[in-house]
LUMDRENFI-545477 format. One record per residue (C-alpha): residue in one letter; x, z, y. Coordinates in steps of 0.02 Angstrom, whole numbers, padded with zeros to 5 digits, always signed. Layout:
<pts>
AXZY ...
</pts>
This chain:
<pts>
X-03021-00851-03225 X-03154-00820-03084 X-03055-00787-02913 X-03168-00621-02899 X-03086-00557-03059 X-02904-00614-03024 X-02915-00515-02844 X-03022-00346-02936 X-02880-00352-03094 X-02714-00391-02949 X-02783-00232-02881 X-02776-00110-03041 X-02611-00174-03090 X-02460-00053-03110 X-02275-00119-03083 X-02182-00143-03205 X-02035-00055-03219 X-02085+00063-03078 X-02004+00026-02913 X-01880+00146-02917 X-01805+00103-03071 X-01817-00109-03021 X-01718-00054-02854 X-01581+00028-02956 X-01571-00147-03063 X-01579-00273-02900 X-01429-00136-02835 X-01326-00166-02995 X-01349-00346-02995 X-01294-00367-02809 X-01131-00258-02855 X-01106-00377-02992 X-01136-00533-02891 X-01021-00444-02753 X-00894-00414-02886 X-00895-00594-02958 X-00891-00659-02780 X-00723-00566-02723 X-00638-00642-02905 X-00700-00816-02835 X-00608-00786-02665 X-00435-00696-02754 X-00442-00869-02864 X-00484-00994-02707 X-00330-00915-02616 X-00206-00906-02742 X-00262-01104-02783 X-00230-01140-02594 X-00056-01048-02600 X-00024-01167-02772 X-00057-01310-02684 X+00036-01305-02522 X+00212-01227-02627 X+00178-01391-02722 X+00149-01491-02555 X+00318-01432-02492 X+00439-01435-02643 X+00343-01627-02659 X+00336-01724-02505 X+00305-01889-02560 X+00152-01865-02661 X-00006-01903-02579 X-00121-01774-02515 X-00282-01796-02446 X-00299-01787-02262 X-00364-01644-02189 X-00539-01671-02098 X-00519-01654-01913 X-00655-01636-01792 X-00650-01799-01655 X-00546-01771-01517 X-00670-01709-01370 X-00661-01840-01212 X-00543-01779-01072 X-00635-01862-00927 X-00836-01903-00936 X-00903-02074-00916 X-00948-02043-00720 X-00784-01989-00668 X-00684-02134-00743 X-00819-02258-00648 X-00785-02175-00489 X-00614-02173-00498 X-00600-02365-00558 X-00724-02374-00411 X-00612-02288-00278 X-00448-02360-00322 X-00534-02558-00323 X-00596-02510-00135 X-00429-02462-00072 X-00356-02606-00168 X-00452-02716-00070 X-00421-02629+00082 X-00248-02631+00075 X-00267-02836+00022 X-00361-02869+00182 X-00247-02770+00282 X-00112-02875+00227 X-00196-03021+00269 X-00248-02966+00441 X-00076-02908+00492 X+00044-03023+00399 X-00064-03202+00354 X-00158-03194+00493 X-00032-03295+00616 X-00024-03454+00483 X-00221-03497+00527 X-00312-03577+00669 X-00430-03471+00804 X-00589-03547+00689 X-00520-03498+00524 X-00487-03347+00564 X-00641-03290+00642 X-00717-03398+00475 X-00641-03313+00345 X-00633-03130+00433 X-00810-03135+00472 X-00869-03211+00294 X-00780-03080+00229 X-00862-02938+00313 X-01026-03014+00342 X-01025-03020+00140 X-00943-02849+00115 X-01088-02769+00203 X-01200-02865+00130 X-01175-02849-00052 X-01219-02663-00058 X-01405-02727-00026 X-01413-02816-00193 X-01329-02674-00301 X-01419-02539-00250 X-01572-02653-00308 X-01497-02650-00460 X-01465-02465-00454 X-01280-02487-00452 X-01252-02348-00305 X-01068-02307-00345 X-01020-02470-00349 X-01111-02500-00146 X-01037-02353-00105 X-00870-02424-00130 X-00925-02585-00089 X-00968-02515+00087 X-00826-02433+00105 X-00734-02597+00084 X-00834-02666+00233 X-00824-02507+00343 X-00637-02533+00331 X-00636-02719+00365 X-00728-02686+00528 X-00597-02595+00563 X-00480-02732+00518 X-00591-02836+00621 X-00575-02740+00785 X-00404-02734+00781 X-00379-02935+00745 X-00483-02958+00892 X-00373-02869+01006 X-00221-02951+00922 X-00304-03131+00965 X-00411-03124+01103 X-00377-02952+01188 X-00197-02912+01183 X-00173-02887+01361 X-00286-02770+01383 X-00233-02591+01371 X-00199-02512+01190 X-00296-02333+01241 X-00440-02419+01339 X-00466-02531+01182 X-00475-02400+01044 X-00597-02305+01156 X-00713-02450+01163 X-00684-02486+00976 X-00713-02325+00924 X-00888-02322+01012 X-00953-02476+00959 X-00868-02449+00782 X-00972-02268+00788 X-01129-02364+00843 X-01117-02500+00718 X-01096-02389+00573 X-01244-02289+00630 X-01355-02432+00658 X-01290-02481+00452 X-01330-02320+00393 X-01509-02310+00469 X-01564-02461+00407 X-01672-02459+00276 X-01598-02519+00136 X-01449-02421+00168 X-01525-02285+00158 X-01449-02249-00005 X-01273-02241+00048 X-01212-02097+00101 X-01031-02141+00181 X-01081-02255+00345 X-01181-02109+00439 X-01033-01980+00411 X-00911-02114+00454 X-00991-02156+00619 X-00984-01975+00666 X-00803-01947+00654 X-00761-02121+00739 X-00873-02027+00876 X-00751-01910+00912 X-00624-02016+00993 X-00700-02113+01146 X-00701-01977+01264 X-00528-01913+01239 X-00458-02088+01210 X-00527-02130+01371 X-00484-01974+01461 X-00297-02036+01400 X-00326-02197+01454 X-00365-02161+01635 X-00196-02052+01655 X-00324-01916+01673 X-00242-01726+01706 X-00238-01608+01578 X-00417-01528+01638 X-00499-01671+01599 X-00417-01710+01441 X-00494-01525+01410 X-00674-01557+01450 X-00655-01721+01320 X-00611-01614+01204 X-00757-01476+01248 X-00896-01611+01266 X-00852-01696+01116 X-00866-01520+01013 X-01045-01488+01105 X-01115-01652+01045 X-01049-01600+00886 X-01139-01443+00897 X-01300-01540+00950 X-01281-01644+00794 X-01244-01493+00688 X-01413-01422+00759 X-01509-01557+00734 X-01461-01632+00564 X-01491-01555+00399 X-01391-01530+00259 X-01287-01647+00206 X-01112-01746+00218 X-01173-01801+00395 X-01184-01610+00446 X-01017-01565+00370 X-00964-01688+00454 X-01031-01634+00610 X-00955-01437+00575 X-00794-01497+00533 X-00787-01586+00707 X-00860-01465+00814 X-00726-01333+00750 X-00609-01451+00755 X-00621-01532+00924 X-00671-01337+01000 X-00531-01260+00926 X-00430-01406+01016 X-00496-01378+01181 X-00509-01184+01162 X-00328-01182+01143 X-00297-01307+01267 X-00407-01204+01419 X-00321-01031+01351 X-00138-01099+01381 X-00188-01173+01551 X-00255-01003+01582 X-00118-00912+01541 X-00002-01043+01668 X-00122-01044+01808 X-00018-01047+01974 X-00157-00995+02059 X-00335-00932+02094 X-00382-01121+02090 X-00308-01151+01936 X-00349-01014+01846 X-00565-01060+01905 X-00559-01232+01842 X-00462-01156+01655 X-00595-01018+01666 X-00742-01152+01695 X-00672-01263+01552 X-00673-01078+01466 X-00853-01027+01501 X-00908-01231+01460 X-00831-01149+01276 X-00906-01023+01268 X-01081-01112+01312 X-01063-01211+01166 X-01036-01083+01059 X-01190-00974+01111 X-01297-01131+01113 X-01237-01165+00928 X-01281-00970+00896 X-01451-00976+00976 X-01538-01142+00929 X-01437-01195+00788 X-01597-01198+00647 X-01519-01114+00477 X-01327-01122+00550 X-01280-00947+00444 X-01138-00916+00575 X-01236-00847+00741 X-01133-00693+00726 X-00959-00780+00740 X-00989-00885+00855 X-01068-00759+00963 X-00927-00648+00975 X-00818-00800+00982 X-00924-00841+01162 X-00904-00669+01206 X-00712-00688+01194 X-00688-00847+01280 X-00808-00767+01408 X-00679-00631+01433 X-00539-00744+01435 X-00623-00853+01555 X-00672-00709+01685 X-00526-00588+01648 X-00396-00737+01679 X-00496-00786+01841 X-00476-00613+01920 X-00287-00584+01833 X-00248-00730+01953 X-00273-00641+02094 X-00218-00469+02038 X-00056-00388+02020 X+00011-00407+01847 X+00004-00232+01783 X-00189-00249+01818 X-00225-00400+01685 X-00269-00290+01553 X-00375-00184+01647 X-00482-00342+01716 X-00505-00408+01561 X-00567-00236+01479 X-00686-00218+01650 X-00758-00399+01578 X-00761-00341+01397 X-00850-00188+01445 X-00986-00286+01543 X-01041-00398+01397 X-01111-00210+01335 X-01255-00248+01452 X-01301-00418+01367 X-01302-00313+01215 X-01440-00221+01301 X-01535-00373+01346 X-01716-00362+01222 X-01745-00539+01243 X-01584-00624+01130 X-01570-00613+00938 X-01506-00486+00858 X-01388-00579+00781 X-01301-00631+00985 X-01314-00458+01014 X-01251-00416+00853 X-01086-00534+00907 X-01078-00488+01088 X-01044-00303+01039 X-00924-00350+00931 X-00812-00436+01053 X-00822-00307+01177 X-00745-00176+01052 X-00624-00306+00998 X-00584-00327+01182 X-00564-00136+01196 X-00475-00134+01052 X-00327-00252+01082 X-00330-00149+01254 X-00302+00008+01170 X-00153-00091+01054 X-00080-00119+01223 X-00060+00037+01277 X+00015+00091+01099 X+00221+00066+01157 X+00205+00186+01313 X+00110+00311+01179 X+00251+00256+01046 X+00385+00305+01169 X+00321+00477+01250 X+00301+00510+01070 X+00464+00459+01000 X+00582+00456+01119 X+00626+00631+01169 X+00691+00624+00965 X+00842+00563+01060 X+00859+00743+01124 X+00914+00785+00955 X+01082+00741+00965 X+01087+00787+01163 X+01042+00978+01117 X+01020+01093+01288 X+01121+00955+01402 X+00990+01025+01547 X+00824+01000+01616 X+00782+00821+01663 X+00724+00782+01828 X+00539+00732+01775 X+00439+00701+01630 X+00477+00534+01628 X+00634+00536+01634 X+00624+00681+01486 X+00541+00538+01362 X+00681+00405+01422 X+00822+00460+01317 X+00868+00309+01242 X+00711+00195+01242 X+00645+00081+01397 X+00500+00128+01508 X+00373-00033+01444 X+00320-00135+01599 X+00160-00107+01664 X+00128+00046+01584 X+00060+00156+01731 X-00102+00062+01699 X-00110+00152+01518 X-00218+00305+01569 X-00339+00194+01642 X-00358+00083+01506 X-00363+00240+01385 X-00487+00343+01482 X-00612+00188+01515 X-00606+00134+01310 X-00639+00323+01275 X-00814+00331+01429 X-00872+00190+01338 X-00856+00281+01154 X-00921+00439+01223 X-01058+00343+01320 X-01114+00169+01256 X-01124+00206+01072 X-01285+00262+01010 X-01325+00255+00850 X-01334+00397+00746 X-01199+00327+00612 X-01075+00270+00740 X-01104+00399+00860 X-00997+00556+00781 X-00853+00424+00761 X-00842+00363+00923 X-00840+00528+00993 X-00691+00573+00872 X-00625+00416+00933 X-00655+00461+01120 X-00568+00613+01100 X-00403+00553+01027 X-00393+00420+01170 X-00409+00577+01285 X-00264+00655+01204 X-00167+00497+01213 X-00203+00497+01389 X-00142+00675+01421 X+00023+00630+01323 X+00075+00481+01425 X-00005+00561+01594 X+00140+00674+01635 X+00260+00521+01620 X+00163+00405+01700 X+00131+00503+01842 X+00296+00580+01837 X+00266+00739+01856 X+00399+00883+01863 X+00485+00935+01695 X+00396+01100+01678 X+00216+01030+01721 X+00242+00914+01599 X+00293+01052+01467 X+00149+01151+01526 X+00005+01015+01518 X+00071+00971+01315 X+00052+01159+01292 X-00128+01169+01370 X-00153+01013+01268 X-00086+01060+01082 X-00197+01249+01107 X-00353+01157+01158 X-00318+01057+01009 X-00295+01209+00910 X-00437+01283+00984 X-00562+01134+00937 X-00487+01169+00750 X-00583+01349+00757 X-00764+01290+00820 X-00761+01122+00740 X-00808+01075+00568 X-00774+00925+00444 X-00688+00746+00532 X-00677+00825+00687 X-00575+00993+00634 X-00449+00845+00544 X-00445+00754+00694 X-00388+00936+00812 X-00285+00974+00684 X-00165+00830+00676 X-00187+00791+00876 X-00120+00973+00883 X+00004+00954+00751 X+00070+00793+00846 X+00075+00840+01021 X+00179+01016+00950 X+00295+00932+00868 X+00300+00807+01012 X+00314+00954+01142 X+00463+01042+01027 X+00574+00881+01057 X+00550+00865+01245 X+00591+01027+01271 X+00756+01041+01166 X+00819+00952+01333 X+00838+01150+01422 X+00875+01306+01292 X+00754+01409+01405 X+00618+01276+01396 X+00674+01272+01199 X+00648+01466+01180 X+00502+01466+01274 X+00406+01316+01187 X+00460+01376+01022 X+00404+01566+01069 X+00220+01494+01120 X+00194+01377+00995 X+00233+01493+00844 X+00088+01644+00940 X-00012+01457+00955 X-00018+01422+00775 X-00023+01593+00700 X-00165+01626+00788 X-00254+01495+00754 X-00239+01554+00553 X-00303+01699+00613 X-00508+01620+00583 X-00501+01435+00540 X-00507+01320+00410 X-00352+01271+00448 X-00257+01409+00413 X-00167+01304+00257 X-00112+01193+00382 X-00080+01309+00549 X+00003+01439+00435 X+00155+01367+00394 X+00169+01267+00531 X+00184+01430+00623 X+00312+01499+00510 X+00438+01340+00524 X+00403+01373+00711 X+00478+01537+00679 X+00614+01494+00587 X+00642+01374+00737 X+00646+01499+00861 X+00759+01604+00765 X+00878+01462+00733 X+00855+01459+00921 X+00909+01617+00962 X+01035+01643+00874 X+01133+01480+00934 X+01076+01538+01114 X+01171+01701+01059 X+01310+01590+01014 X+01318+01681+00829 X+01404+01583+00687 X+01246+01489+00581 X+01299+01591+00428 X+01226+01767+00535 X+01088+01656+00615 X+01027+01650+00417 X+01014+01823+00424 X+00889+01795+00585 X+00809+01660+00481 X+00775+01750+00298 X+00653+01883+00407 X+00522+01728+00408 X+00530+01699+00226 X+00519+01880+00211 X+00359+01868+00307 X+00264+01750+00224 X+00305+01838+00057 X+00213+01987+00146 X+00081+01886+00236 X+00047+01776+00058 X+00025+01969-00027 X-00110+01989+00091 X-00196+01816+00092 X-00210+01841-00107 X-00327+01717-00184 X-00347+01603-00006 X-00298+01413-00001 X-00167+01459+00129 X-00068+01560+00000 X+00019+01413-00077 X+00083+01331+00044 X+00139+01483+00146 X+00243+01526+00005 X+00301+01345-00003 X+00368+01353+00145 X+00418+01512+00146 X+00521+01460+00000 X+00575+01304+00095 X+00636+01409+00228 X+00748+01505+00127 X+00862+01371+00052 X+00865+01337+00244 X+00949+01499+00248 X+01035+01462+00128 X+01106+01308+00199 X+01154+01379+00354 X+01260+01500+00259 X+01346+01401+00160 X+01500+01396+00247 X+01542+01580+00236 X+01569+01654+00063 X+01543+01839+00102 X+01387+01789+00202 X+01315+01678+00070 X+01328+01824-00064 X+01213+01949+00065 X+01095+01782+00095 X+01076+01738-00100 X+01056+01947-00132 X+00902+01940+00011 X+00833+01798-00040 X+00811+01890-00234 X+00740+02036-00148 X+00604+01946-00070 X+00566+01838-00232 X+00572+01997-00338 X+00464+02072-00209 X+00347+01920-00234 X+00369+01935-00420 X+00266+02112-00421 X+00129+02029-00409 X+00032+01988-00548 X-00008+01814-00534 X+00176+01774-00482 X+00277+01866-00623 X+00389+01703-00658 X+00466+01698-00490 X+00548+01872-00579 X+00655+01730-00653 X+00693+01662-00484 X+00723+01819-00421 X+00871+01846-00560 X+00950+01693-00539 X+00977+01706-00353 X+01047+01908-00407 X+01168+01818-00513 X+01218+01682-00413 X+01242+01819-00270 X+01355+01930-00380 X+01441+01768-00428 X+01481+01704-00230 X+01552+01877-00203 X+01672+01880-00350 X+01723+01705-00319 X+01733+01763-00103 X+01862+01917-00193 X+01957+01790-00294 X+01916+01851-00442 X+01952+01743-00586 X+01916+01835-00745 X+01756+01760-00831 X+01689+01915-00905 X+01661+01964-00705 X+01551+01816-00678 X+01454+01833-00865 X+01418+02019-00899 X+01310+02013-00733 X+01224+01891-00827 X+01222+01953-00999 X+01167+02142-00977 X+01011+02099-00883 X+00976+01957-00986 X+00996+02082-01151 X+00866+02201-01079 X+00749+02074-01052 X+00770+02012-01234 X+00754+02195-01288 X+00608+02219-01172 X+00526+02076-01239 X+00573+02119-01422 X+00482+02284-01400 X+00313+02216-01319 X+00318+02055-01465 X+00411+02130-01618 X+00378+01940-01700 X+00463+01853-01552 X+00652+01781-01641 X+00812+01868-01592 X+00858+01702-01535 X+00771+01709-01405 X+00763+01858-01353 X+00951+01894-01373 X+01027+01727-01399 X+01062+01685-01209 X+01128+01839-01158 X+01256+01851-01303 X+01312+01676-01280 X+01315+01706-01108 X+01478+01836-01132 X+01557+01784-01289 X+01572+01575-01278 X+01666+01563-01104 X+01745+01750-01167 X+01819+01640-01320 X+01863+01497-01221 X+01958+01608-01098 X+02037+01701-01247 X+02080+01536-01348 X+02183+01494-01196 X+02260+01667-01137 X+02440+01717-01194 X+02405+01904-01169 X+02332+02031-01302 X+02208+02134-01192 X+02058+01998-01197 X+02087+01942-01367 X+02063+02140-01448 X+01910+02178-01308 X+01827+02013-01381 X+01866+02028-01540 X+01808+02216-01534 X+01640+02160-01446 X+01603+02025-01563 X+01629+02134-01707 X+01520+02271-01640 X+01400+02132-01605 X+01413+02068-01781 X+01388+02247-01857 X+01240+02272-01746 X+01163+02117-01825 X+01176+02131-01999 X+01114+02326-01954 X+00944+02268-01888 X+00943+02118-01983 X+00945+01994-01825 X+01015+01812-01837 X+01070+01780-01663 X+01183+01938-01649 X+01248+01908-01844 X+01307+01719-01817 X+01350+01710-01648 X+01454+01879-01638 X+01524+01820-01837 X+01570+01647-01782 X+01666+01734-01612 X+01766+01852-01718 X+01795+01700-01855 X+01864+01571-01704 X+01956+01702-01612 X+02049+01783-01793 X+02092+01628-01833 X+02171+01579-01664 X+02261+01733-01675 X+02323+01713-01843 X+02363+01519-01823 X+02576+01571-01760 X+02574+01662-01927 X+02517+01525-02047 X+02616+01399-01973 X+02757+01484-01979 X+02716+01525-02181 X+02689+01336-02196 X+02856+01313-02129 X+02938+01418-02256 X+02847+01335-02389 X+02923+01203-02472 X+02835+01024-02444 X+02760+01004-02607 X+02689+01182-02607 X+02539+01117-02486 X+02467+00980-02585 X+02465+01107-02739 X+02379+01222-02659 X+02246+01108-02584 X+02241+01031-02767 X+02214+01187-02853 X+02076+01233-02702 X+02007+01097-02750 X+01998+01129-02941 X+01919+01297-02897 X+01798+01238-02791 X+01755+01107-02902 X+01741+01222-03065 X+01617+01350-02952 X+01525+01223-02857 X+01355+01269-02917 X+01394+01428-02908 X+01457+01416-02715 X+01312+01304-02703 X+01177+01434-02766 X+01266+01563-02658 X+01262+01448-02472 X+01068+01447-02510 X+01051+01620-02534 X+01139+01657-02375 X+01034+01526-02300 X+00884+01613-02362 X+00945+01786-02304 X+00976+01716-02128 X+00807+01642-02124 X+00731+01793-02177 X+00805+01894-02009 X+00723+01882-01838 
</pts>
């Protein structure tokens, strides 16, 4: 057929069937082949079950072994050649060690020097030839081998030829020419391959300078400056090499060697005897610190300018401040070495170092500052903390000073009249050095809390007389206060707990006197209610002001030496208060936790009364008033529930303050209120159950009522009981209400039956012994012939009780 008419027919032709009807046959086949392919699975895995059950019940018969994928290598090829590598190296080190130390003595001068020599001169050697084979693991350990025999090498020398010499002096001059050697072996060009000689000649470089510091007997100065110089040519080396094992090398011996010596100049800082001294500790110090910077500033790609810049800018300060502590009086170290720390804050301002110097220079001086401040932190600790020994020292009289009003029971910390300085100087710098506009609003904060520091500890340091010191904590704690009112955000958190702290610090200092006690009190509580007058802090300041008041009245009355049960009287008008003052807040965010506290402060009362029964009744009765005073409000209608149970646990103190013992006195309180409630409720929700609406109240009166009655000989409570339940019971099945029905039916069952248990015992006594048995078997008969009946008849009860509300 012509290609033309194949293409013009392809084109006319309809599908047949149409595609619909072919998609619904390709969709029944698939559900066929899925069909067919779930029966193959069912049949593979019962087959598999077959054949293991058959596996187990017949171990003997063969099976064929499962196929297992091939174990996966632990270690690669590389790692096992390196390791055979290593461990042949060190085997022949330890070989020629034992040679040179033990077999050495049974040769002549010539063989030793022969065979020793041989040996190493072919050692080194033979890494030339493999790495021309491109065997470089193998030269590396093959070098490694020689770098150890020269070792070996050097040391038989001195054992032959140079053992009178001195040990020290030796191993400096071994350690150089080893460190030389190795270099010159590393550089060459064939070597160049190997990567162990070079970063072995650097660390035998860092022993001739202290080795030979040692050997000369030299003092401990110069052992230092070893030490120091050593690190700075490590630096140089750091500096000038690139990346590599040579330059970790080099890093790991610079920090090293520095760290040494650092530690070394610090301590013989720290023991100068003198100016002297102390100048040639603070020059090995500054020589640090050089290094340091120099490694910062021209150390290309180092990564670490910022650390080691601040770490020059400490040993700087240690190196200055220990210079001038030498020749100061010891209460004025700290303050030189802040002096220094606050002068590196003009190298910070220098424009012509990097940023990064800068950068680390600013961050010593506020570490400086900072560990300054932490110094000062035990004289804060104890004007803060130790007038709390007043507590147990109540009114014992006015101290002499202020100090001696903080030194109850703690120490006065040496040097601490230098405090104020060092806390007014970190806070000029805050206030004045910082800047920038992210830092700046926090330093300030931070200014201002060293401020108040300083105001706590002045009055102590200085000491100044009892009452000024009383007075400036008072100035202090309003300001605070104050600051709350016109500040905003961090700073109104900040005034708010400096003012919090210094209060509760100024309450404690002045429980020494009970007119400084009343007085402080007096103030503070006018302090802090009137800063909730306009502030933000008013859920804060508010009840702080209350417990102040419930201070002062716990105050007064033990200054009007009244028993604590009456002072609870004087207390309960503050929680009366700040049910009032919460009324009038309504929806603010000091509403809650003025009636927290005010709640708080009433089991205070409570407390305090505890001890007198009579007193404890009129305290509980108060304390309902005021929570069913609270409880007219809308949004507090549950403390109505509150406000009941302190009514009943009121009525309940008195009885119990009378001696009354009858029950019914302590539940009918209980009951009636609880029964208009229920009926109360009942009205406003007539779908709410008679369980609970009633249930409580009645079991309330009628349990302990039957408990009492099960165990009273007497007549009089048995009848009223009886006569209550029944009315109760009546009253029930009247209005068709569970709880009354069973609860007032199963009270007049239990207490008819105790009542009427003398008189069937004594029947059963007259009866004679078989009569019992009979009885129970024909009760038994008759319950047996009517059981579906009695049956039928518990379910219709059940159904009838169900039905009631």
């Amino acid at each position: 057929m012509p290609r033309r008419v194949t293409r013009t027919t392809l084109r006319s032709m309809t599908h047949l069937p149409p595609p619909a009807e072919e998609l619904r046959l390709l969709d029944a086949e698939l559900r066929q082949l899925d069909a067919r392919r779930s029966q193959l699975l069912t049949r593979r895995a019962w087959l598999i079950a077959a054949l293991q059950q058959t596996q187990q019940s017949r171990p003997w018969a063969s099976a064929q072994p499962p196929v297992t994928a091939a174990p996966r290598p632990e270690t690669a090829a590389p790692s096992v050649q390196n390791v055979l590598l290593v461990l042949g190296g060190v085997l022949l080190t330890l070989a020629a060690a034992v040679f040179t130390l033990v077999s050495w003595g049974q040769m002549g001068i010539a063989g030793r020097a022969l065979v020793l020599g041989a040996v190493t001169l072919a050692t080194l050697a033979a890494p030339v030839a493999l790495l021309k084979r491109g065997l470089r693991s193998t030269a590396e350990a093959v070098a490694g081998l020689g770098l150890a025999l020269t070792v070996l090498d050097a040391y038989a020398l001195h054992a032959a030829a140079l053992s009178g010499t001195d040990g020290t002096g030796y191993a400096a001059a071994a350690s150089a020419v080893l460190a030389a050697a190795w270099s010159a072996y590393g550089l060459l060009p064939v070597m160049s391959a190997l990567r162990l000689p070079l970063p072995s000649a650097l660390a035998a470089a860092q022993f001739p300078l202290l080795l030979s510091a040692l050997a000369a007997d030299a003092g401990p100065y110069t052992i230092t400056a070893a030490l120091l110089v050593t690190a700075g040519l490590d630096a140089v080396a750091v500096a000038r090499l690139t990346a590599g094992a040579v330059r970790i090398t080099a890093v790991v011996g610079a920090c090293g060697m520095g760290g040494w010596g650092v530690l070394a100049a610090g301590w013989l800082s720290l023991t100068a005897g003198g100016p002297g001294a102390a100048s040639r500790a603070g020059a090995l110090l500054l020589l640090a610190a050089a290094i340091a910077l120099g490694a910062a500033w021209r150390g290309p790609g180092i990564g670490h300018a910022l650390g080691l810049a601040m770490t020059a800018g400490l040993l700087v300060v240690a190196a200055l401040g220990g210079v001038a502590r030498s020749g100061l009086p010891s209460q004025w170290a700290v303050p030189a070495h802040l002096a220094v720390g606050v002068a590196l804050l003009a190298v910070v301002r220098a424009g012509r170092l990097p940023d990064a110097i800068r950068t680390g220079f600013a961050w010593a001086s506020g570490a400086v500052q900072a560990l300054a401040v932490l110094w000062t932190l035990p004289v804060v600790a104890v004007v803060l903390l130790g007038p709390a020994g007043w507590l147990g020292r109540v009114w014992r009289g006015a101290p002499a000073d202020a100090r001696t009003a903080v030194l109850v029971e703690a120490p006065w910390p040496p040097g601490a009249v230098m405090a104020p300085v060092v806390l007014v100087g970190v806070a000029a710098v805050l206030a004045l050095a910082v800047r920038a506009q992210v830092w700046r609003s926090r330093a300030r904060l931070g200014a201002l809390g060293l401020l108040w520091a300083t105001a706590l500890v002045l009055p102590a340091v200085l000491e100044l007389p009892y009452a000024a010191g009383l007075l400036l904590l008072g100035v202090v704690t309003a300001a605070a206060l104050y600051a709350c009112g016109v500040t905003a955000s961090a700073a109104q958190v900040t005034a708010l707990v400096l003012a919090l702290v210094t209060a509760a610090g100024l309450t404690l200092v002045s429980l020494a006197s009970q007119s400084a006690t009343l007085a402080v009190l007096s103030g503070l509580t006018v302090l802090f209610a009137a800063a909730s007058w306009r502030s933000g802090a008013a859920p804060f300041t508010a009840p702080a002001a209350l417990v102040y008041a419930a201070a002062l009245a716990s105050a007064s009355g033990a200054a009007a030496d009244w028993p604590a049960a009456r002072t609870a009287l004087l207390v309960l008008l503050v929680p009366a208060a700040a049910a009032v003052l919460a009324a009038r807040l309504g929806s603010s965010r000091a509403t809650v936790p003025v009636e927290a506290v005010g709640a708080a402060l009433g089991l205070f009362a409570v407390a305090l009364a505890v001890t007198d029964p009579p007193m404890l009744a009129l305290v509980l009765a108060l304390c309902g008033v005021i929570a069913a005073g609270t409880a007219l409000r809308a949004e507090r209608r549950p403390v109505g529930y509150a406000a009941t149970a302190l009514f009943v646990l009121a009525a309940w103190v008195r009885l119990a303050a009378w001696d009354v013992g009858t029950p019914e006195a302590y539940t009918l309180p209980v009951t009636v209120p609880a029964l208009l409630v229920g009926g109360l409720r009942r009205r406003r929700d007539p779908r709410a159950s008679s369980w609970t609406a009633y249930g409580p109240g009645l079991a309330a009166t009628l349990l302990p009522g039957l408990v009492a009655a099960w165990a009273d000989p007497h007549w009089t409570r048995p009848l009223l009981l009886g006569g209550a339940a029944l009315l109760v019971t009546l009253l029930g099945a009247r209005h068709h209400l569970g709880a009354p029905l069973v609860l007032g039916g199963s009270v007049l069952a239990l207490l008819t039956l105790h009542e009427l248990a003398p008189y069937v015992v004594q029947v059963t006594g007259a009866l004679p012994r078989w009569a019992p048995p009979a009885l129970a078997g024909l009760l038994l008969l008759a319950l047996g012939a009517t059981y579906e009946q009695r049956i039928r008849d518990v379910r219709r009860v059940r159904e009838a009780l169900g039905r009631m509300d």
